[in-house]
C-alpha positions as CSV (number, residue, x, y, z in Angstrom):
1,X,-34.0,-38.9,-12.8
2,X,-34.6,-38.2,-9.5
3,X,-32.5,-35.8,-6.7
4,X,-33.4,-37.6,-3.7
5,X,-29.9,-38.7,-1.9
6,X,-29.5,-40.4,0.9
7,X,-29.5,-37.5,3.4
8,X,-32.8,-37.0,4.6
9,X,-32.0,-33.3,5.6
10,X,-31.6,-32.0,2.2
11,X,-34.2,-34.6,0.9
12,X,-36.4,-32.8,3.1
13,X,-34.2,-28.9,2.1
14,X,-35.4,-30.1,-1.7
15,X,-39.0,-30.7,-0.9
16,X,-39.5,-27.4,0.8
17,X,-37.9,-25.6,-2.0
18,X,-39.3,-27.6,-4.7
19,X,-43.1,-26.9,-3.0
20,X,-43.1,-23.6,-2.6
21,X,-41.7,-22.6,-5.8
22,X,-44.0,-24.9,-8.0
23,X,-46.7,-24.7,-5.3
24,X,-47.5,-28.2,-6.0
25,X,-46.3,-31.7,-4.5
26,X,-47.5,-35.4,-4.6
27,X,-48.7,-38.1,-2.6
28,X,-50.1,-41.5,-4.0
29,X,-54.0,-42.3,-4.2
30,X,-56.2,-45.2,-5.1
31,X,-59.9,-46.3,-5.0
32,X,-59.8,-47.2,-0.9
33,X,-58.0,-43.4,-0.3
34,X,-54.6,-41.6,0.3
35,X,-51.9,-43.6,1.1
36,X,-50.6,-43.7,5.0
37,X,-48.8,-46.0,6.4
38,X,-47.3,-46.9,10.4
39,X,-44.6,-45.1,11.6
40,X,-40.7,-46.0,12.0
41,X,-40.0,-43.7,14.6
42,X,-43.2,-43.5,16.9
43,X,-45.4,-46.1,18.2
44,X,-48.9,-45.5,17.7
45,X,-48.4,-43.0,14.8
46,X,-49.1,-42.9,11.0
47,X,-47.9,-41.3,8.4
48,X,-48.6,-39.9,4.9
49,X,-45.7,-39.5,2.5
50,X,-45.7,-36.5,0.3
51,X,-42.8,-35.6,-2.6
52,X,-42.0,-32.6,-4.4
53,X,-41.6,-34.1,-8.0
54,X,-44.5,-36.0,-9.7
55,X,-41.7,-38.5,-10.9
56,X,-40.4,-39.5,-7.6
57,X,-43.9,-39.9,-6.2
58,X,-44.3,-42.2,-9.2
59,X,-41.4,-43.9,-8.7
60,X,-43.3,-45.4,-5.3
61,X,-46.2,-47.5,-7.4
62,X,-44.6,-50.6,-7.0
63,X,-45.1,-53.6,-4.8
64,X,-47.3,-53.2,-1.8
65,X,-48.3,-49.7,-3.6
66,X,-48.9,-50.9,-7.3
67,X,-52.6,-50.1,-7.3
68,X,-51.7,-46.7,-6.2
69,X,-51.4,-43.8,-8.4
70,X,-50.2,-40.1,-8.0
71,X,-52.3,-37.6,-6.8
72,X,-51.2,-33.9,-7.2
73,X,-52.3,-31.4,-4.3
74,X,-52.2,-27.8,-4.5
75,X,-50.2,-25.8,-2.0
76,X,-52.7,-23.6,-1.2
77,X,-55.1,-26.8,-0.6
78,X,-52.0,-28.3,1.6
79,X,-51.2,-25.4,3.8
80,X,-55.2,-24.5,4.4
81,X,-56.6,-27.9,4.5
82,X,-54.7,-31.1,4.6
83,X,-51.4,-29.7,7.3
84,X,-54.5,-28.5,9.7
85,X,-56.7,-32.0,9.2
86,X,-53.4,-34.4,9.5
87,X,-52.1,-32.7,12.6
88,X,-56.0,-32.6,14.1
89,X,-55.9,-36.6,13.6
90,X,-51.8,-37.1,14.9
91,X,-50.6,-37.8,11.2
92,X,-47.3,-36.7,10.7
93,X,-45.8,-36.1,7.3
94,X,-42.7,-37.8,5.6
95,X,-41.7,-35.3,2.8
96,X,-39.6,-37.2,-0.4
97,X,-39.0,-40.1,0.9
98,X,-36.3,-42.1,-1.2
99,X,-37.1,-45.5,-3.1
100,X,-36.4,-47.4,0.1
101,X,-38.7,-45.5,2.1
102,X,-36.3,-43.5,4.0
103,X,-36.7,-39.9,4.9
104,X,-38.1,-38.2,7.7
105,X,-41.5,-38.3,10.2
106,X,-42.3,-34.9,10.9
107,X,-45.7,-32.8,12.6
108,X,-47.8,-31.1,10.4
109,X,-47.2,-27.8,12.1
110,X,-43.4,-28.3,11.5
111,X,-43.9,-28.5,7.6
112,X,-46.4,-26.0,7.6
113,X,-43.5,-23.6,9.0
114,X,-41.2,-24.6,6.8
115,X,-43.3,-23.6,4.0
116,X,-44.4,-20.4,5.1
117,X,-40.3,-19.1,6.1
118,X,-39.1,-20.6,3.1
119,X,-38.3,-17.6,0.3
């Protein structure tokens, strides 16, 4: 059963947490690539929605996103790789978003630091 709540804060409080101590977290993939998706809060911008718990990320496979399944990503490979190449090309990151899509748009450099002050 999933945590997510309705307040995006500690949604977001969770996923931090969650990440660094599994050093794991989820996004959804299929044949065509990562999922990504346009922006709520900024025109022009894209972004690529990430959750701390395999089941929530699974929970997203529906609808628009049925062909999609979960792809895990390694922390390591996240911090090194992916927060450098999604902030090089303007993506920003929305960390557990919630069944309805809600949750928060952030720059890769913000999650990065997040991650790395988190105990």
């Amino acid at each position: 059963m999933t945590r997510l709540t309705d307040n995006v804060q500690d949604n977001y409080a969770l996923f931090i947490e969650e990440v660094k101590f599994n050093g794991e977290l989820w996004s959804l993939e299929s044949d065509e690539g990562w999922v990504v998706v346009d922006s709520q809060e900024f025109a022009d911008a894209e972004v690529m929605p990430f959750w701390s718990d395999k089941e929530d990320a699974l929970a997203h496979c529906i609808d628009e996103w049925a062909d999609y399944q979960v792809g895990l990503v390694n922390i390591e490979d996240f911090v090194q790789d992916w927060l450098p190449e999604l902030d090089k090309d303007g993506v920003l990151i929305g960390p557990n978003w919630t069944v309805n899509l809600e949750g928060l748009e952030l720059e890769a450099v913000q999650v990065a630091e997040a991650i790395a002050e988190a105990k």
